[in-house]
N, C-alpha and C positions, 0 to 999 in steps of 0.2 A: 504494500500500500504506500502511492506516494504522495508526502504530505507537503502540499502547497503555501501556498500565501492566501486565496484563495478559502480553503478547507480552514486553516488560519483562524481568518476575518469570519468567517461564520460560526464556527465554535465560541469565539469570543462572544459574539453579538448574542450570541443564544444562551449562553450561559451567565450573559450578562444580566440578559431581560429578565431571567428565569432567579436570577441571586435579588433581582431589583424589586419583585413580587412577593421573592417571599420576608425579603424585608419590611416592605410595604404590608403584609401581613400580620409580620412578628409587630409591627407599630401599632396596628390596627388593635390586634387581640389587646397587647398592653395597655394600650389608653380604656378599650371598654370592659376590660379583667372588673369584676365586682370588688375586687380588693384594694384597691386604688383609686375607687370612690372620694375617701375620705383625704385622700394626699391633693386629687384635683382638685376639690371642693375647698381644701382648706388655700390651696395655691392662688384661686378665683378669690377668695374674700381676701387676702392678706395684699395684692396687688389694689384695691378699690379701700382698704384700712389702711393702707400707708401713704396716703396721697397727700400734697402739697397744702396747708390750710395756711389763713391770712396770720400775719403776723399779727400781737395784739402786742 
């Protein structure tokens, strides 16, 4: 079997898409994991409780 430039660029391209999926996966499950609720939840209020208030 002979392995090109060609044979190459395809194996890359395809094992790219396919590494790119299931990382987009691996992200997917962890953001909506039920365990992790409480780490988002608390990330959401602690950004809108620390915000810029007038000087008195």
């Amino acid at each position: 079997m002979n392995i090109d430039h060609h044979m190459l660029v395809g194996f890359a391209k395809s094992f790219g898409l396919f590494y790119l999926l299931a990382m987009a996966a691996a992200a997917l499950l962890y953001a909506c994991w039920p365990a992790n609720k409480k780490r988002f939840d608390k990330a959401a209020r602690d950004i809108i409780e620390d915000e810029d208030k007038p000087w008195r």
